[in-house]
C-alpha positions in Angstrom: -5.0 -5.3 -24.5 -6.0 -3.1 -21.7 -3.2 -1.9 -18.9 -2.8 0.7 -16.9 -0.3 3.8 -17.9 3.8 3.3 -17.0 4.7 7.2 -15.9 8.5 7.9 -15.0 8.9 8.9 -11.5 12.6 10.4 -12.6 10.5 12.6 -15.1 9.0 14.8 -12.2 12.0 14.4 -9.5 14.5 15.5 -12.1 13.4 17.1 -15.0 12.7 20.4 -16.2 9.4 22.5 -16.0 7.7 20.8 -19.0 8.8 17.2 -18.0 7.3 18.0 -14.6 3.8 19.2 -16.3 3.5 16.4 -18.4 4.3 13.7 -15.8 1.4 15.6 -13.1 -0.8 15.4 -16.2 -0.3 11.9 -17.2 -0.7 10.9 -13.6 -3.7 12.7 -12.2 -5.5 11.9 -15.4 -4.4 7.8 -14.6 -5.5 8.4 -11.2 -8.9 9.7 -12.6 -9.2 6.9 -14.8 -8.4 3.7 -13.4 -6.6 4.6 -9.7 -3.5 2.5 -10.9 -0.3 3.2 -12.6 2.9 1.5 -12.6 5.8 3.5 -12.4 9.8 3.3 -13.4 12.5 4.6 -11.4 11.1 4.7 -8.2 14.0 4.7 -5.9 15.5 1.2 -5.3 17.7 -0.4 -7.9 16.8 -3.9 -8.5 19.6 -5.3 -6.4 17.8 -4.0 -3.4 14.5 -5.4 -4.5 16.1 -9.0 -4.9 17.4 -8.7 -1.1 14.5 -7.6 0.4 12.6 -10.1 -1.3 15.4 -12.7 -0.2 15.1 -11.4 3.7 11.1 -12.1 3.3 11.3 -15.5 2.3 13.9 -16.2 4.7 11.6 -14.6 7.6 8.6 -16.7 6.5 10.3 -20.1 6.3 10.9 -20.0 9.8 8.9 -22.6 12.0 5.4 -21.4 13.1 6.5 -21.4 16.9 9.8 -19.1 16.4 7.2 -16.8 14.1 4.3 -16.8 16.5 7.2 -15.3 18.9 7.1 -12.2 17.0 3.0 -11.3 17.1 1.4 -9.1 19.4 -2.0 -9.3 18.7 -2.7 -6.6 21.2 -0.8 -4.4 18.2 -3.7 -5.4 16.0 -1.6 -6.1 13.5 0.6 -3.0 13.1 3.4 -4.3 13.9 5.6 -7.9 13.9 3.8 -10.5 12.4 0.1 -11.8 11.6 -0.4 -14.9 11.8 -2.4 -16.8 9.1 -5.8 -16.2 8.2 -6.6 -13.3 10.6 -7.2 -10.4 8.5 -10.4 -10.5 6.2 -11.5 -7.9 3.7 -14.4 -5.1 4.2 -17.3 -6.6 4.4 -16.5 -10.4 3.8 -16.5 -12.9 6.5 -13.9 -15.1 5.1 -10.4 -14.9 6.1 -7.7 -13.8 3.5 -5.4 -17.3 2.8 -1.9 -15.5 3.6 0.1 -14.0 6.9 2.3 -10.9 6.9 4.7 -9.0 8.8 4.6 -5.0 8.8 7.5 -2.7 9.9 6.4 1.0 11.0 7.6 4.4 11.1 10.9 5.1 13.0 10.2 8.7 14.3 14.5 9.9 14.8 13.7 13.7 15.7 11.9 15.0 18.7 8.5 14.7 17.1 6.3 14.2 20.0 4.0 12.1 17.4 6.4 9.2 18.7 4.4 8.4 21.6 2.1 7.4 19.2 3.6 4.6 17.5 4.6 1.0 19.0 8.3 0.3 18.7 8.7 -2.2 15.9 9.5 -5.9 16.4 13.1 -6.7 15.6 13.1 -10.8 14.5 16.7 -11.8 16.5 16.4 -15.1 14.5 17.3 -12.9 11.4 19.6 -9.9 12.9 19.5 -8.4 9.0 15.4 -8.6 8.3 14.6 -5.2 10.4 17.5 -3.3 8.7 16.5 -3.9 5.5 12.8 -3.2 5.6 13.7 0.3 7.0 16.1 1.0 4.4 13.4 -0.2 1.8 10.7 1.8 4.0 12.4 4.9 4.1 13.1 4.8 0.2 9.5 4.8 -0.3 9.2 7.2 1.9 10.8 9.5 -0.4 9.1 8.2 -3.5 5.7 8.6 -2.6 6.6 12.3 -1.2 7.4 13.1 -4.7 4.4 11.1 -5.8 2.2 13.0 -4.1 3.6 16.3 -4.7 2.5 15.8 -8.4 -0.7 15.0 -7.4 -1.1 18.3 -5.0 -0.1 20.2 -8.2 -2.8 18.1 -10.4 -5.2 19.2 -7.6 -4.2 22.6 -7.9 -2.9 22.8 -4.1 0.5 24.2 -3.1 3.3 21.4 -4.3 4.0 20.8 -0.4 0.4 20.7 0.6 1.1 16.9 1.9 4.9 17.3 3.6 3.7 18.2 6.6 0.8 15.7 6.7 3.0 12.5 6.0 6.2 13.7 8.0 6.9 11.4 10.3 3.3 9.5 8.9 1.9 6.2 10.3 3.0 5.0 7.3 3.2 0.9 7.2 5.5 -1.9 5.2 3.9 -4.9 4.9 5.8 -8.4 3.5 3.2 -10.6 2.7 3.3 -15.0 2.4 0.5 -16.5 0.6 1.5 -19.8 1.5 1.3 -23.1 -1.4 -2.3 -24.0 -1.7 -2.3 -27.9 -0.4 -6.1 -28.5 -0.7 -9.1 -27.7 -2.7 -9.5 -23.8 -2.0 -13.2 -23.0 -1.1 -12.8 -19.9 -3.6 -10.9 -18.5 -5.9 -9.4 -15.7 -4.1 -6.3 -15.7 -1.9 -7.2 -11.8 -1.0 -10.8 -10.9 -1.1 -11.6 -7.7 -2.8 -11.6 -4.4 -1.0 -9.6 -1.4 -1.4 -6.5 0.1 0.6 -6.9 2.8 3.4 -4.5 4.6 2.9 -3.5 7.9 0.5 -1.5 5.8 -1.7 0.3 2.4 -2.0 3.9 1.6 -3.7 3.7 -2.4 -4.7 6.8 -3.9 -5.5 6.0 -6.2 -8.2 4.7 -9.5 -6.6 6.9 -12.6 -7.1 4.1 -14.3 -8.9 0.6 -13.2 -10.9 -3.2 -12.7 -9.6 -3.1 -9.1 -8.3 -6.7 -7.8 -10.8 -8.4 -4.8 -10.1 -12.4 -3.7 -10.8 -12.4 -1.8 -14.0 -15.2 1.1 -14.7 -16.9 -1.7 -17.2 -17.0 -4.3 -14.2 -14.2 -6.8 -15.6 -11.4 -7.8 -13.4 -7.8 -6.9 -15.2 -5.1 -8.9 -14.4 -1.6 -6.1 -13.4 1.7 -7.4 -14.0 4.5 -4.5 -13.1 7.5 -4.8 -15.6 11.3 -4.7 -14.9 12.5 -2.2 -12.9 8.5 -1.2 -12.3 6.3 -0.8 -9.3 2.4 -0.5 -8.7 1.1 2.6 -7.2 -2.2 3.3 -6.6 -4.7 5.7 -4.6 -6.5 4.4 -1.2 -10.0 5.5 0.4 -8.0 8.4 2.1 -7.0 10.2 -0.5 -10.5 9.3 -2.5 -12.4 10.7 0.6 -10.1 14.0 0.4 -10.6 14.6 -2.9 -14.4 13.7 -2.9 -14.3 10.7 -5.5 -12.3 12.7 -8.1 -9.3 10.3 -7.8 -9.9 7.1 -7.4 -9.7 4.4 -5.0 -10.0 1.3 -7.2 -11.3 -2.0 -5.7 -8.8 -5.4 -6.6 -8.0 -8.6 -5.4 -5.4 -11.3 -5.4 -6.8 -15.0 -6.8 -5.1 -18.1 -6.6 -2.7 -19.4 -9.5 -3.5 -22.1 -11.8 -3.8 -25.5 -10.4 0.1 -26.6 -11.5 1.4 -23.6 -9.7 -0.6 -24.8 -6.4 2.9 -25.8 -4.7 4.2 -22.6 -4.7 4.2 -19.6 -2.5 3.8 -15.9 -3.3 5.0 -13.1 -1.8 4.1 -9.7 -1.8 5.4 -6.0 -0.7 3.1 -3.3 -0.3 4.3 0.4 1.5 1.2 1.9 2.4 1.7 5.7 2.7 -0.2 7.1 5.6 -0.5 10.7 6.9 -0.2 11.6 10.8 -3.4 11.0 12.6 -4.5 14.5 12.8 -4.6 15.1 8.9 -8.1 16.0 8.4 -9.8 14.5 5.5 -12.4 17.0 4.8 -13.2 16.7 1.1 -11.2 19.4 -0.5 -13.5 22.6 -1.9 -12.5 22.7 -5.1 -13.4 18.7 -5.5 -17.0 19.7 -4.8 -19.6 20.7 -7.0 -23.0 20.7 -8.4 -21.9 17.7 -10.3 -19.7 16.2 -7.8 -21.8 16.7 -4.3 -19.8 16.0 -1.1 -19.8 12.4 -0.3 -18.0 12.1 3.0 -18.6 13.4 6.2 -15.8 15.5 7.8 -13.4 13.1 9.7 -9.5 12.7 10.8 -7.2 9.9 9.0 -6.8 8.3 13.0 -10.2 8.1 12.7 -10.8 6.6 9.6 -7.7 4.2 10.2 -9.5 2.7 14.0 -12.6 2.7 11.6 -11.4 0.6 8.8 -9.2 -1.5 10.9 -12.3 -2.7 13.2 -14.2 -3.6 10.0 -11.4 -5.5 9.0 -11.0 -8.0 11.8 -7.3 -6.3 13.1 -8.7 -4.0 15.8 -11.6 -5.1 18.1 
C-alpha cells in the first residue's frame, strides 16, 4: 500500500554527523516526491497533545453567541475565531463545512515587527485555552526550525539560511471543528482541495480520517499519522522559493462514512510562516535549463494578502 515516508525528527536534532545526513536525505528526497512526510518525535509528548485537543473541544462546544464574541472579521481571520462556512478554497466558490480559531505569534523582544501583528484573542470563558495553544505554538515553533534547517542543507544553503526569516514569523495555529454532518452534504468534501501558503505545516494527527492528498498518478491517498506521529508538509511558499523542486502537494479533507455522520472532527494545523519581508525569489541554484523560473519575484506579505483575498478571508 502506498504512504508517505516516517523520518525521525530526534535523528537530525540529536544525532551525530551521519544521522544528520541521512535524515536531510531522506527528507528532501520525500519532499521531492510527494511533499508529505510524517514525522516521530516532534516536540510534544502525547500528554500535551491529548490536552490541547481537550482545550479545542471544550472551546468549540461553547454556544454560537459566547463564540461569535471572539471574531473579528475585520482580522480576516488571523486571529480569534471564524465562524462557520467563511473560508473557501482557491478557486472554488463553495464554502469549506468547518469553523476555526487561530492563535498568532507573541513577539516578547523589542522586534519592531510587533506592530505588525494584531494582539491575539484570549477566550475569558476558558482562562486555560490561550495558554495552552502558545505553549503548543511555540513547540512547533522549534520543530519546524529544525525542520527547515535540514531542508536548507538539502538545498545546499547555509544550515541557518531560514532563522532569521521565521524569527519572530507570522506564523499561525489554527484548531479546526468540522462540525457532525446532520443533512445530505451537497459534496463529498468537508475541505475543498487546495494547497497551504505557507513554507511548511506541522499537523497534529486529526482526531478522525479523510485528510487525502493528489498523488503524481492523479489518485487521492488517504494519510493517517501513527502514534506519537505528526504530518508535515511543504506550502506554495516554499515551492515558489525553490522553483517547483520541493513540492507543494494539493489534498483535501472528505466527509466520513455515513455512520460516522454524528460525529465531529477536529483538526490542528501550525502553519510556519516567515516575516513579511522574506523575499521569495526562486532560489538560483533551483533554476535551470530543465527547471525554468516559474514565479515572478515577490515578498511572503505579498503572497500572504494575495492568497488570503483569493480565499474569501481578506477583501
Amino acid at each position: 500500500m502506498k504512504t508517505i515516508p516516517t523520518v525521525d525528527l530526534a535523528q537530525y536534532r540529536d544525532g551525530d554527523a551521519a544521522q544528520k545526513s541521512a535524515f536531510v536525505k531522506q527528507l528532501g528526497e520525500a519532499y521531492e516526491e510527494w511533499g508529505f512526510v510524517k514525522v516521530k518525535n516532534h516536540g510534544l509528548s502525547q500528554a500535551e497533545i491529548d490536552n490541547l485537543y481537550d482545550e479545542v473541544k471544550q472551546f468549540f462546544s461553547l454556544d454560537v453567541d459566547t463564540k461569535y464574541s471572539y471574531e473579528d472579521k475585520e482580522l480576516a481571520g488571523q486571529r480569534g475565531y471564524t465562524s462557520f462556512g467563511r473560508e473557501h478554497a482557491k478557486g472554488s466558490d463553495a464554502p469549506d463545512l468547518k469553523e476555526f480559531y487561530q492563535w498568532g505569534q507573541t513577539v516578547t523582544d523589542e522586534d519592531p515587527i510587533k506592530d505588525e501583528y494584531p494582539n491575539n484573542i484570549m477566550v475569558d470563558k476558558r482562562p486555560s485555552f490561550g495558554p495552552t495553544l502558545r505553549s503548543a505554538y511555540e513547540k512547533f515553533e522549534e520543530s519546524g526550525n529544525h525542520l527547515l534547517r535540514a531542508i536548507a542543507v538539502y538545498l545546499e544553503l547555509p544550515e541557518d539560511y531560514f532563522d532569521a526569516k521565521i524569527k519572530n514569523g507570522n506564523s499561525i495555529l489554527r484548531a479546526i471543528h468540522y462540525p457532525p454532518i446532520t443533512e445530505e452534504p451537497k459534496n463529498a468534501i468537508r475541505a475543498e482541495q487546495h494547497e497551504d501558503i505557507d513554507l511548511i505545516t506541522l499537523l497534529i494527527g486529526a482526531s478522525a480520517d479523510g485528510l487525502q492528498l493528489l498523488t503524481k498518478d492523479n489518485e487521492w491517498l488517504a494519510i493517517n499519522a501513527g502514534p506519537g506521529e505528526i504530518v508535515v508538509n511543504v506550502g506554495d511558499m516554499l515551492q515558489r522559493l525553490t522553483n517547483n523542486r520541493l513540492k507543494s502537494t494539493t489534498h483535501r479533507v472528505v466527509n466520513p462514512p455515513r455512520e460516522k455522520w454524528g460525529s465531529s472532527r477536529y483538526s490542528i494545523p501550525f502553519f510556519l510562516h516567515p516575516r513579511s519581508e522574506m523575499d521569495l525569489t526562486c532560489l538560483n541554484s533551483c533554476i535551470s535549463d530543465d527547471r525554468p523560473k516559474a514565479y515572478s519575484d515577490m515578498t511572503a506579505g505579498e503572497y500572504l494578502d494575495e492568497r488570503l483575498r483569493e480565499i474569501g478571508l481578506k477583501k
